[in-house]
C-alpha positions, 0 to 999 in steps of 0.5 A: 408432313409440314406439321412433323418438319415444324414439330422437329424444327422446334425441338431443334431450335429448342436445343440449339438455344439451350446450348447459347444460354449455357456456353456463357455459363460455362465459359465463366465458370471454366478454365481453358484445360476445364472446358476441354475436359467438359468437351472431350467427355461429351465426345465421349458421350456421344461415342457412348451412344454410337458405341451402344446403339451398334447403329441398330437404328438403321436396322429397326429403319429398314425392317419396320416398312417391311413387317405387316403384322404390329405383333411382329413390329412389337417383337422387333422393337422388344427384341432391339430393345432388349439386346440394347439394354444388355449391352447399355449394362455391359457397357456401364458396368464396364466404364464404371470399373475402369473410369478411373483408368479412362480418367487418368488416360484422357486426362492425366488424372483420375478426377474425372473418373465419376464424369466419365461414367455419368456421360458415358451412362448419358451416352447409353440412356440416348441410345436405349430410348432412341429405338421406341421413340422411332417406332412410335413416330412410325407407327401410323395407328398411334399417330391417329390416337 
C-alpha cells in the first residue's frame, strides 16, 4: 500500500512540477486573451474526457470486485473498451467537422479550430487509456508478475 501511495505521490508531484516549468513559458510567450484561450480549450480537454469516458470508470470500479473469472474481467474491460473507442471516434469526428463553428463560438474566430480538435482528441485519448490503466492496477495476478 505505502509503495502504491509513494508511487501516485510522485507521479503527481511529477505533473505538478511540469506544470511550474511550463507556465513561466507560457506566460512570456502569451498574451492576456491568448492564455485565456489556451485555458478555455484545456477546460475543453478536459470535458472532452469526461464527455467520452461517460464515467464509465466508475462502472468498470464497481463491477471488476464483483466478477470471479479473469475471462469475465477480460470481456468487461474489452467490452468498455470498445464502446469507448466508438464514441472517442463519433466524438472526434464530430468536433473535427464542426471546430471551426466551436472556434468562432468560443472564440469569435475560426483560428483555433485545429486546437480545439487536437485537445479535444487529447481530451478522448485520456479517457480510452484510463480504463486498461485501472484494471491493470487491479489485477492482483499481474501485480505479482
Amino acid at each position: 500500500f505505502i509503495l502504491d501511495v509513494m508511487g501516485f505521490g510522485l507521479a503527481s508531484f511529477l505533473t505538478k512540477s511540469a506544470a511550474l516549468l511550463v507556465v513561466p513559458i507560457l506566460t512570456r510567450n502569451l498574451s492576456a486573451s491568448d492564455y485565456g484561450a489556451f485555458e478555455i480549450l484545456v477546460g475543453f480537454s478536459g470535458l472532452a474526457t469526461v464527455i467520452v469516458s461517460m464515467s464509465l470508470e466508475s462502472y468498470l470500479a464497481r463491477e471488476w470486485g464483483r466478477l470471479d473469472a479473469s475471462k469475465e474481467k477480460g470481456n468487461l474491460l474489452s467490452s468498455l473498451f470498445f464502446f469507448v473507442s466508438f464514441v472517442s471516434v463519433l466524438f472526434g469526428f464530430a468536433i473535427w467537422s464542426l471546430g471551426g463553428a466551436f472556434s468562432s463560438l468560443l472564440f469569435e474566430t475560426a483560428e483555433f479550430s485545429s486546437a480545439v480538435f487536437l485537445l479535444s482528441l487529447s481530451g478522448a485519448l485520456t479517457a480510452l487509456c484510463g480504463l486498461p490503466l485501472m484494471a491493470l492496477g487491479w489485477n492482483e495476478e499481474l501485480r505479482h508478475i
